[in-house]
DRENDO-1510 file (C-alpha; in Angstrom, 1 decimal, always signed):
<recs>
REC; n; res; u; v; w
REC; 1; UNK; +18.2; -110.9; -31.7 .
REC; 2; UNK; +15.1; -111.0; -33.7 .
REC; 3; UNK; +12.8; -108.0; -34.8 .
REC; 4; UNK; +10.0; -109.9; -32.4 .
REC; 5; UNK; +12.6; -109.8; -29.6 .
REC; 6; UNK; +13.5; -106.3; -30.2 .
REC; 7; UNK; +9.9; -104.8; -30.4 .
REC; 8; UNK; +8.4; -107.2; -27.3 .
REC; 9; UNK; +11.2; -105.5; -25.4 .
REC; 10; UNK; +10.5; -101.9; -26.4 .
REC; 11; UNK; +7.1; -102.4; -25.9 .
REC; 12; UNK; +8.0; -103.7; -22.3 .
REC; 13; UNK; +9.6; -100.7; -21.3 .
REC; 14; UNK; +7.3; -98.0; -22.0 .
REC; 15; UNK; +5.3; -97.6; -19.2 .
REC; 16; UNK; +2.3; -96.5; -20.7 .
REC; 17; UNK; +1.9; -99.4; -23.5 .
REC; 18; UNK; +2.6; -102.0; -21.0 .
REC; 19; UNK; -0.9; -103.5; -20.6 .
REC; 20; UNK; -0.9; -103.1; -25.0 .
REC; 21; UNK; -1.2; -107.0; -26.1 .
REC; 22; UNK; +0.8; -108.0; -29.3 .
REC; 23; UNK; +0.3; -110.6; -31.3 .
REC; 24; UNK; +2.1; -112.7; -33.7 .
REC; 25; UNK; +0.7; -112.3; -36.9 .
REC; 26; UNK; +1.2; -108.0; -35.7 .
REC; 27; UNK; +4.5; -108.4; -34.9 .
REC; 28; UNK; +5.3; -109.7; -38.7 .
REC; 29; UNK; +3.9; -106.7; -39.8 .
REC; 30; UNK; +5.2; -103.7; -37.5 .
REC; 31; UNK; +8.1; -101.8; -39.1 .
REC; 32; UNK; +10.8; -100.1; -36.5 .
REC; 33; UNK; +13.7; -98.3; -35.7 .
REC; 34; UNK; +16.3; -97.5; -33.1 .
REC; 35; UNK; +17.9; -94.1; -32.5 .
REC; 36; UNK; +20.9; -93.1; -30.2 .
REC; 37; UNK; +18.4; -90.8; -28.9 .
REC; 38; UNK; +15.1; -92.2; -29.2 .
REC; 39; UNK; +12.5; -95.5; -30.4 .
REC; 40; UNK; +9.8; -95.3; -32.2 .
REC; 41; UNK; +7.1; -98.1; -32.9 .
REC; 42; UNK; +4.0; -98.0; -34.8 .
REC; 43; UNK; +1.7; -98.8; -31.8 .
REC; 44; UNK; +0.1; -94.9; -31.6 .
REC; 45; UNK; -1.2; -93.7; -28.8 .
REC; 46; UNK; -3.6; -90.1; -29.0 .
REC; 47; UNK; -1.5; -88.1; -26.4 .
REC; 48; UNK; +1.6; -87.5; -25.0 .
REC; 49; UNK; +3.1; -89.6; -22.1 .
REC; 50; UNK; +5.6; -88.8; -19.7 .
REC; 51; UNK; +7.6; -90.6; -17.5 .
REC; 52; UNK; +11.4; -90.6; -15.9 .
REC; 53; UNK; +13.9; -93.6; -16.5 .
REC; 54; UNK; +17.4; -93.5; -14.6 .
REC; 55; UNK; +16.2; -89.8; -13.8 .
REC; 56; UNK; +16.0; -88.4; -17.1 .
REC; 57; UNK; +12.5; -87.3; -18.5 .
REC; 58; UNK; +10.7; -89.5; -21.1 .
REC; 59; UNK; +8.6; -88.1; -23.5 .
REC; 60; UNK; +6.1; -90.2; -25.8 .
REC; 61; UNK; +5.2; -88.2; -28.9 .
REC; 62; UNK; +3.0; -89.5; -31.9 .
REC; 63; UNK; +4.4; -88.0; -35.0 .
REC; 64; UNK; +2.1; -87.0; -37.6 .
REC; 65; UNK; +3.6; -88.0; -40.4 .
REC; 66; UNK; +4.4; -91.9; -40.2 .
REC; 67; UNK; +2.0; -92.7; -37.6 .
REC; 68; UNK; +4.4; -93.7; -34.9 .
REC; 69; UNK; +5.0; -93.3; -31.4 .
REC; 70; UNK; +8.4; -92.1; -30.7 .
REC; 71; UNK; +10.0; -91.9; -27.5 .
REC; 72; UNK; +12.3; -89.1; -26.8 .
REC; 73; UNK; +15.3; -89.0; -23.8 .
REC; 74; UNK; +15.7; -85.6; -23.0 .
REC; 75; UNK; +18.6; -83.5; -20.6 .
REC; 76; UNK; +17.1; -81.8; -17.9 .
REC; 77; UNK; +20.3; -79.6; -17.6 .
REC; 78; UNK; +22.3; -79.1; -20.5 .
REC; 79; UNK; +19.2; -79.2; -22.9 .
REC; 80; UNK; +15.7; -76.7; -23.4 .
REC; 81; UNK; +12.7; -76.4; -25.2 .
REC; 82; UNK; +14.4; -75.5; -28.4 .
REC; 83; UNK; +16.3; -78.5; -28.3 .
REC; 84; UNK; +13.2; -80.4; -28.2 .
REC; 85; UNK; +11.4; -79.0; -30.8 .
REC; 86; UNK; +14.8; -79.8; -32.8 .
REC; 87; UNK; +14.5; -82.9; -32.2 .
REC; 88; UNK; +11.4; -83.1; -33.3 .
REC; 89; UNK; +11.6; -81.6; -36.9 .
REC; 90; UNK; +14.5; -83.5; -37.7 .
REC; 91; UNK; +12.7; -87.1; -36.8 .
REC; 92; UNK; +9.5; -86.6; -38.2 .
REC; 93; UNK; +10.0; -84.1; -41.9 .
REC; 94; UNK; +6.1; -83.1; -41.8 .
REC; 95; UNK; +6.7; -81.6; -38.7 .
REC; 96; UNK; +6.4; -78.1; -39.7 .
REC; 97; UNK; +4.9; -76.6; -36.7 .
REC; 98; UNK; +5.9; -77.0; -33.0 .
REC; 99; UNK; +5.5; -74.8; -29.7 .
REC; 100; UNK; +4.8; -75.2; -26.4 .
REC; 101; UNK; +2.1; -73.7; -24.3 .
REC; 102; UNK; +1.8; -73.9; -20.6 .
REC; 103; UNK; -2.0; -74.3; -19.1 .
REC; 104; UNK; -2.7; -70.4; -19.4 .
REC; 105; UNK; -2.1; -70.3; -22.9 .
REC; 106; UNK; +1.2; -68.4; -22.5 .
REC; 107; UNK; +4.0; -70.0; -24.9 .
REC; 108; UNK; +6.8; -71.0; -23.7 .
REC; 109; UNK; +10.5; -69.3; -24.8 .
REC; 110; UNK; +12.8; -71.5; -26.7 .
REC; 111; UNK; +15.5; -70.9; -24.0 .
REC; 112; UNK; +13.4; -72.4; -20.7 .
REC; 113; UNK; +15.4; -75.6; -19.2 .
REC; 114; UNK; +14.3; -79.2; -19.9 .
REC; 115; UNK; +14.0; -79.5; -15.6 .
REC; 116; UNK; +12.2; -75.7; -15.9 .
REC; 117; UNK; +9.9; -77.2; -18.1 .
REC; 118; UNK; +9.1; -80.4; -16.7 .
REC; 119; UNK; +8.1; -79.0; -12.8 .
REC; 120; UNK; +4.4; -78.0; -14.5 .
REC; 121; UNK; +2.3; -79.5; -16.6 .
REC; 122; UNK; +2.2; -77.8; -20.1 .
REC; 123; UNK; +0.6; -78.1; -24.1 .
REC; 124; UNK; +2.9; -79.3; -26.7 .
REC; 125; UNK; +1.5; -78.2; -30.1 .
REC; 126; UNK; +2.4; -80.3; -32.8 .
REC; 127; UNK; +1.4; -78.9; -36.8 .
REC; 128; UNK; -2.3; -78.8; -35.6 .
REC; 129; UNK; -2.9; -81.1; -33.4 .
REC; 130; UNK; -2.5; -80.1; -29.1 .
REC; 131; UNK; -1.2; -82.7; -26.3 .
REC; 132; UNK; -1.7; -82.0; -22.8 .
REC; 133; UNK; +1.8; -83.1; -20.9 .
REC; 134; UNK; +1.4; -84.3; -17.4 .
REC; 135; UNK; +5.3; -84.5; -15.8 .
REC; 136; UNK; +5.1; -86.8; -13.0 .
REC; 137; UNK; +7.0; -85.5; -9.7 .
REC; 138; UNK; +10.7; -84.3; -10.4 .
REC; 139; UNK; +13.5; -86.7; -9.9 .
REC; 140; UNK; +16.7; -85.8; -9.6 .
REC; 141; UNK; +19.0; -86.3; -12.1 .
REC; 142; UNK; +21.6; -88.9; -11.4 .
REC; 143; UNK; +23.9; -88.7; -14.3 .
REC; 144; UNK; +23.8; -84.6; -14.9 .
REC; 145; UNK; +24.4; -83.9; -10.9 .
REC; 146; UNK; +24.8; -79.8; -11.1 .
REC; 147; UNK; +27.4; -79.6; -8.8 .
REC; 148; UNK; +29.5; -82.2; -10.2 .
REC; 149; UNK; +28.8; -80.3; -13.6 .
REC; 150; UNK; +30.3; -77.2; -12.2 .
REC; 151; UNK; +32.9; -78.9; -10.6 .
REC; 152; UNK; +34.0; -80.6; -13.9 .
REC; 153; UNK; +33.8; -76.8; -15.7 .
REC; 154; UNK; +36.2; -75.5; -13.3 .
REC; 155; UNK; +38.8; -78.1; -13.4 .
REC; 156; UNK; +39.0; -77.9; -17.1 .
REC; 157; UNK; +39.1; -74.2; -17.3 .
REC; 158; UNK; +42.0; -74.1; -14.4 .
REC; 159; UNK; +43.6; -76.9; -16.4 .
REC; 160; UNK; +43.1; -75.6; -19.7 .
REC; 161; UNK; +44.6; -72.0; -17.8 .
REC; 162; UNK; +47.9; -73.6; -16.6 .
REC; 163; UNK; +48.4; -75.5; -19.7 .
REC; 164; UNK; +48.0; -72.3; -22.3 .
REC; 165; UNK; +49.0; -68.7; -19.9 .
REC; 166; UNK; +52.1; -68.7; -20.9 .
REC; 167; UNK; +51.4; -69.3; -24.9 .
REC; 168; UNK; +48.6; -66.8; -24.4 .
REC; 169; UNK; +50.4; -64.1; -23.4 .
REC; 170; UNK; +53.1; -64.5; -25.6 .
REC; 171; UNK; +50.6; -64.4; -28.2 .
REC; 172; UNK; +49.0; -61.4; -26.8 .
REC; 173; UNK; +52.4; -59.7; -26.5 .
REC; 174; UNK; +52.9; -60.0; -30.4 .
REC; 175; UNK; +49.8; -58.6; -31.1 .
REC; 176; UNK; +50.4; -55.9; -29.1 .
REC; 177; UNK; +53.8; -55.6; -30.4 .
REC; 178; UNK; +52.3; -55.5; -33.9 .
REC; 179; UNK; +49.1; -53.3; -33.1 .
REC; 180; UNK; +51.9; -50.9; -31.7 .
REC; 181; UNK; +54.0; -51.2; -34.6 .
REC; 182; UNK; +51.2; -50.1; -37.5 .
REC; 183; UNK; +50.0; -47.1; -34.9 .
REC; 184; UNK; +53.5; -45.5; -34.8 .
REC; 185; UNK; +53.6; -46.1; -38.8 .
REC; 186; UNK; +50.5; -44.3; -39.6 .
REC; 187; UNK; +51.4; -41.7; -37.0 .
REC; 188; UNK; +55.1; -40.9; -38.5 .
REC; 189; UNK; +54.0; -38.6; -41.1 .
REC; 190; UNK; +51.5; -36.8; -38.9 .
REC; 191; UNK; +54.5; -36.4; -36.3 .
REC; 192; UNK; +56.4; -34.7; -39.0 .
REC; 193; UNK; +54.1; -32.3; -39.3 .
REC; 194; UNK; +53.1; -31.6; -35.9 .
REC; 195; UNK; +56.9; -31.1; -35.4 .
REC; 196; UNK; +56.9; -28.4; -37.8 .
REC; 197; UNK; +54.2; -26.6; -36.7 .
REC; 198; UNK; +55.3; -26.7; -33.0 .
REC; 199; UNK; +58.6; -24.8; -34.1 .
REC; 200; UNK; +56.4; -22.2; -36.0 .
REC; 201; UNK; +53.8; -21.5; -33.1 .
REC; 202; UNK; +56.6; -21.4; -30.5 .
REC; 203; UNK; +58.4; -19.0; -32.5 .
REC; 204; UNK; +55.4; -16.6; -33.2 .
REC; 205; UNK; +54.5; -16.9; -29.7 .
REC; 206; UNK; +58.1; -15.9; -28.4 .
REC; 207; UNK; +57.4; -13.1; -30.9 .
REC; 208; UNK; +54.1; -12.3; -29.0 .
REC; 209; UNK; +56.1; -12.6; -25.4 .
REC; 210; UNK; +58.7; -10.3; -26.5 .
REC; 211; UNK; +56.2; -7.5; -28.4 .
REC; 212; UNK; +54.2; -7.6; -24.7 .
REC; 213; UNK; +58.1; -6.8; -23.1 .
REC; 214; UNK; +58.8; -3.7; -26.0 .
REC; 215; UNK; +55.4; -2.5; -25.8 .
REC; 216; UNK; +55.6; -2.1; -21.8 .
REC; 217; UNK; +59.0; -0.3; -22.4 .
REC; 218; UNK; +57.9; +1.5; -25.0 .
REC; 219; UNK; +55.0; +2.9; -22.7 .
REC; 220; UNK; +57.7; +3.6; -19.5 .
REC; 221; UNK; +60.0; +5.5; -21.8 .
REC; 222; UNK; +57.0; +7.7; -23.2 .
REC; 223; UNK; +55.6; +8.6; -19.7 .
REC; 224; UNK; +59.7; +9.1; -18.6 .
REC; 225; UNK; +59.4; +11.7; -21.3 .
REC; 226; UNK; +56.8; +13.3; -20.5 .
REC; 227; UNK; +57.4; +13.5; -17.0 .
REC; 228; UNK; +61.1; +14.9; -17.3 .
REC; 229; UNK; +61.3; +16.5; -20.1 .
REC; 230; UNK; +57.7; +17.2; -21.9 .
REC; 231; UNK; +55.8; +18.0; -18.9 .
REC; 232; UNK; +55.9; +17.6; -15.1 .
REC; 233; UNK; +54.8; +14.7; -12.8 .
REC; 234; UNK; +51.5; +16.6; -11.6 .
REC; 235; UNK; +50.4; +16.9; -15.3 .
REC; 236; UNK; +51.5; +13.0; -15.8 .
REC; 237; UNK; +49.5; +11.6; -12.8 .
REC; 238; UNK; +46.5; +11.6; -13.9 .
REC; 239; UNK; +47.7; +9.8; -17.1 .
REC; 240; UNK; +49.4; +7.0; -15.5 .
REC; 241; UNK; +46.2; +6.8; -13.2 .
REC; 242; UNK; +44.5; +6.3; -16.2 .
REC; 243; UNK; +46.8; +3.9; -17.9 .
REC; 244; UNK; +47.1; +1.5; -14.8 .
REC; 245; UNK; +43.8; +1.3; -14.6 .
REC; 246; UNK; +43.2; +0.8; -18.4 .
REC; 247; UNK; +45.6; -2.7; -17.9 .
REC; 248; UNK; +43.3; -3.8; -15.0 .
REC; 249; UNK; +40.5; -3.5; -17.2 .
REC; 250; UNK; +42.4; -5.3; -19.7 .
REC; 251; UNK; +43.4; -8.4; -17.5 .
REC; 252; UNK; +39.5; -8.6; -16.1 .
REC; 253; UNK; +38.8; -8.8; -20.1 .
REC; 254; UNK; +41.0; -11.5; -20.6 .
REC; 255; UNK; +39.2; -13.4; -17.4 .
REC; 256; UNK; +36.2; -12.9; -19.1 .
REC; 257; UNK; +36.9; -14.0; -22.4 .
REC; 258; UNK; +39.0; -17.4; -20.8 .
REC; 259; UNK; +36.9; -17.6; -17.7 .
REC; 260; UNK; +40.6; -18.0; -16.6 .
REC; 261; UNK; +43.0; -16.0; -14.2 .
REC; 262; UNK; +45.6; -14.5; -15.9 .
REC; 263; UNK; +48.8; -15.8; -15.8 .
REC; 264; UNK; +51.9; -15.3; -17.7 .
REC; 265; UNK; +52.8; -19.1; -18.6 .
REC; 266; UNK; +48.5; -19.9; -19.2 .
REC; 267; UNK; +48.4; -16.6; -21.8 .
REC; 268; UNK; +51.7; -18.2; -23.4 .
REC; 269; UNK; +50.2; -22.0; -23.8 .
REC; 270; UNK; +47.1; -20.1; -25.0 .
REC; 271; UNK; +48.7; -18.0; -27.7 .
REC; 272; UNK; +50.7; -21.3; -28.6 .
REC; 273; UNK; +47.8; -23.1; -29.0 .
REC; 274; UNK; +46.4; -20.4; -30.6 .
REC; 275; UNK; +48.8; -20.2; -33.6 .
REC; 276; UNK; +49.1; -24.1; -33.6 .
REC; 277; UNK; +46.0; -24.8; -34.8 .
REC; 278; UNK; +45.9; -22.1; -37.2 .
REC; 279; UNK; +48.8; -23.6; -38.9 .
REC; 280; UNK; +47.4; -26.6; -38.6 .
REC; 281; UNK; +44.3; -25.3; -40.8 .
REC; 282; UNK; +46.7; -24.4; -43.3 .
REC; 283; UNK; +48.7; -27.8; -43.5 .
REC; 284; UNK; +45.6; -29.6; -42.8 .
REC; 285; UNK; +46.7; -31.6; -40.2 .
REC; 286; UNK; +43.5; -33.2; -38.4 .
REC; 287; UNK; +44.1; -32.8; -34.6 .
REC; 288; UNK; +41.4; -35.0; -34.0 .
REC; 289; UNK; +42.8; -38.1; -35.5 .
REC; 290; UNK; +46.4; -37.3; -34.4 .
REC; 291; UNK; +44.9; -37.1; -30.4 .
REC; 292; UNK; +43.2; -40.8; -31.5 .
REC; 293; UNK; +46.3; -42.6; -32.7 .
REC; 294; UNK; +48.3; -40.6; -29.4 .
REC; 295; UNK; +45.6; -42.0; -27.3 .
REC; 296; UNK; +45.5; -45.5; -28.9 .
REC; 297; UNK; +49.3; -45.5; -28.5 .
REC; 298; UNK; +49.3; -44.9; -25.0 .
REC; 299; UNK; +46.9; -47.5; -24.4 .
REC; 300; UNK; +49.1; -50.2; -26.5 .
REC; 301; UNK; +52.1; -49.4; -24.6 .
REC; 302; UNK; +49.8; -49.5; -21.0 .
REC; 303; UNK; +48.5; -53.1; -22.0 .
REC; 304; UNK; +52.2; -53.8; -22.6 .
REC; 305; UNK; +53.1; -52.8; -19.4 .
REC; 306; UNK; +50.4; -54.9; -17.6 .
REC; 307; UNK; +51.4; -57.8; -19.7 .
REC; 308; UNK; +55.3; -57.6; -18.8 .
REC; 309; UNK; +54.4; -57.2; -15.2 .
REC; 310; UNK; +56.3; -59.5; -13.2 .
REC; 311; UNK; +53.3; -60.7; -11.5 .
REC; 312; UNK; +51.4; -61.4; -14.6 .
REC; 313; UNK; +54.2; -63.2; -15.8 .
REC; 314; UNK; +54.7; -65.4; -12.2 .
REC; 315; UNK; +57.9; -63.8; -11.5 .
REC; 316; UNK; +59.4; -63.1; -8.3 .
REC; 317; UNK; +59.1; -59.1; -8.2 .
REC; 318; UNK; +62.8; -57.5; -8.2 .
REC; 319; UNK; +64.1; -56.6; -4.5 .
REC; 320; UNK; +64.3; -52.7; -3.6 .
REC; 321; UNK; +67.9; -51.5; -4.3 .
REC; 322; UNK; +70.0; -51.3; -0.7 .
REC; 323; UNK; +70.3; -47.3; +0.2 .
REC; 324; UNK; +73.5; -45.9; +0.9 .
REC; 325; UNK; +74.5; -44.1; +4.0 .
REC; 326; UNK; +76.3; -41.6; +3.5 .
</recs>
């Protein structure tokens, strides 16, 4: 096929140069190309046509620099304004401006669909020079048919699904496995020392439990005293009135201070507590980090958990074990 050939037939197919006469002696002299995505001729026009061909949108565009009409096929679907202007900058190198503008004045975002774009008419701004863009009524789109789209999406993702679970959650495993691995190393050496300060609190805190026991013997042995031997029991009364009444006061304090009731096994985790972190000043041992990697641990071994699940792996779930009758 000659060039002639080639550009009477380009010519021929845009709409709006149909009635645009060629001769011979211009056809010897018209330089052109042919793009995957677009054509381009010499043969300007001063605006922007646009048309639809096999239900895509057609968009005539003089381009500044080499004087040319070029024709671009855009995708009303999969393709927006951004891609557009794209297109633009990378045909035409003194292209160094381009926005569009819809009949307000309002520009248009770079994300907005092709078939968003095309159901108004709008301004396409080109370096400094304005088109007004007339879309003629929407067509619908025979070879990007949304449904079918979708359709095609969701085979390939079930497909891709059954073809990779099982290699995904093996990988997955080892990571997990690994994560799991690192956490316990660089919580051994805090373990060792939580492990020694648990013995030391517990032990000061039995300490504390069995002062509380000797002091409340101590104090039935001295009022004994007194009441056999010292004094009598209508002299001692009044002092163990006194006394029982000083612990309720006490055990009101300590509901004050905790905003707890008290309770021997709550005033024993408290004074545990209570020493633990003391000692943990002294070997500074940061609880804070320690609770992190516990927590991070936990969470590992849950994932795990999930992951080895007999359902997440598509394995019949184990049958209940038979009770025996006695």
């Amino acid at each position: 096929m000659t060039g002639r050939k080639i550009v009477r037939d380009i010519c021929f197919r845009f709409q709006p140069l149909q009635q645009i006469i060629l001769k011979k002696k211009d056809l010897a002299v018209i330089p052109f190309r042919i793009s995957s995505a677009f054509y381009c001729t010499t043969s300007v026009n001063q605006g922007v046509t646009c048309h639809y061909r096999n239900g895509l949108p057609v968009l005539l565009v003089p381009l500044p620099s080499r004087q040319e009409l070029c024709q671009f096929t855009l995708k009303p679907i999969t393709e927006n304004v951004g891609d557009f202007i794209n297109h633009l900058k990378r045909e035409d190198g003194g292209v160094e401006t381009v926005a569009v503008y819809s009949n307000d004045g309002i520009k248009i975002a770079k994300s907005t669909s092709i078939d968003v774009l095309m159901k108004d008419n709008f301004q396409l701004k080109i370096n400094e020079n304005s088109f007004e863009v007339s879309p003629p009524e929407t067509v619908a789109a025979v070879s990007e048919d949304s449904t079918n789209l979708s359709d095609v999406k969701s085979m390939v993702y079930q497909l891709y699904s059954s073809l990779h679970v099982e290699e995904y959650q093996l990988n997955q495993e080892k990571k997990l496995v690994q994560q799991l691995e690192d956490l316990k190393l660089e919580l051994q050496p805090l373990e060792k020392i939580k492990l020694e300060l648990d013995i030391r609190a517990s032990k000061r805190t039995n300490l504390v439990i069995w002062g509380g026991l000797g002091y409340m013997a101590l104090q039935f042995g001295l009022l004994a005293r007194l009441t056999w031997w010292e004094y009598s029991w209508d002299i001692v009364e009044p002092i163990t009135y006194f006394v029982t009444y000083g612990s309720a006061m006490a055990l009101y304090s300590y509901y004050v201070l905790t905003k707890e009731d008290y309770t021997n096994p709550g005033a024993a985790d408290r004074q545990y507590l209570k020493f633990f972190h003391r000692f943990a000043k002294r070997k500074q041992l940061d609880i804070a980090t320690y609770n992190s990697l516990k927590d991070k641990v936990a969470q590992v071994e849950q994932d795990l958990r999930r992951l080895r699940d007999p359902l997440a792996l598509h394995l019949p779930i184990a049958p209940p074990l038979p009770q025996i009758e006695e």
